[in-house]
C-alpha positions in Angstrom: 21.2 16.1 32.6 21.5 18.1 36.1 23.2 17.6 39.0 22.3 19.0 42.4 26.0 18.3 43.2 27.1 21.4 43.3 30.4 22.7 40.8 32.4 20.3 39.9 35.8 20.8 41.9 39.7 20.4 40.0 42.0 18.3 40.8 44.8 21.4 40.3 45.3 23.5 42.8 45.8 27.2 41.6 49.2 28.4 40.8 50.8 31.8 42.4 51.0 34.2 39.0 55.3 35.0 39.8 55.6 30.5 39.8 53.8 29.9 36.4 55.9 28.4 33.7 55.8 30.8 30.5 54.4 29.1 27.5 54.3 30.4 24.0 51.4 28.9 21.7 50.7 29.2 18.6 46.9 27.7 18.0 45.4 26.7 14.7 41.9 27.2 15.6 38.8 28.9 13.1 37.0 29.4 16.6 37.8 32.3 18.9 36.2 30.7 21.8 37.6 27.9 21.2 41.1 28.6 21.4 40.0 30.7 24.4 38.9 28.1 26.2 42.8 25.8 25.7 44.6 29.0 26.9 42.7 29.0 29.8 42.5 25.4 30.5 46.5 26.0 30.1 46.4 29.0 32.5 44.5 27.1 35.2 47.3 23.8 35.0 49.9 26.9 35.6 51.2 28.0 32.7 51.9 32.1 32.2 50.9 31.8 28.4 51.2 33.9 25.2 49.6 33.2 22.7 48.6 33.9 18.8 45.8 32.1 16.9 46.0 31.7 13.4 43.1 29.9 10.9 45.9 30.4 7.5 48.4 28.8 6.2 50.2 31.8 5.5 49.4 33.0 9.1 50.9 30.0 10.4 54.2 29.9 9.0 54.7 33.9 10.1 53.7 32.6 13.4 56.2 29.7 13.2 58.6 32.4 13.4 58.5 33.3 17.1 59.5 29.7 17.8 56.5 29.0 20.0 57.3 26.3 22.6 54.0 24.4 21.5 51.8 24.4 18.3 47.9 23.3 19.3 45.7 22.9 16.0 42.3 22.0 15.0 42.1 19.3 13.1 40.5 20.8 9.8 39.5 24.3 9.1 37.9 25.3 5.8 40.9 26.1 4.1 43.9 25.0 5.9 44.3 21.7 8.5 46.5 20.3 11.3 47.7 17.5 8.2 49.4 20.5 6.2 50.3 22.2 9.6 53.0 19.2 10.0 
């Protein structure tokens, strides 16, 4: 379906890069792009973020070693899921 109204505007105004709150992630995601596209929406609500994606168990638990601030996982992923993640 289009839309002759035009882009669609946000509701967050964008935040000066020395005022955004740092952020590290750690994302359980199979998808590239996908994971992409959360660290931006994260960017865009302010956040200065740094972030490693992992789609392996034993990738995640070396990860869990920086002590990330946040842990953002798919659901279920081929051979690992957010269920064992916990």
């Amino acid at each position: 379906m289009s839309s002759d109204a035009g882009p669609a505007q946000s509701s967050v105004s964008p935040v000066p890069e020395g005022a955004r709150t740092p952020l590290t992630v750690v994302v359980v995601e199979d998808r590239p792009t996908d994971a992409e596209l959360m660290m931006a929406e994260l960017r865009r609500s302010g956040f200065d973020v740094h972030w490693t994606r992992v789609d392996t168990q034993d990738d995640f638990v070396r990860a869990l070693q920086t002590r990330p601030d946040i842990v953002l996982a798919d659901y279920s992923l081929p051979s690992f899921d957010a269920i064992r993640a916990l």
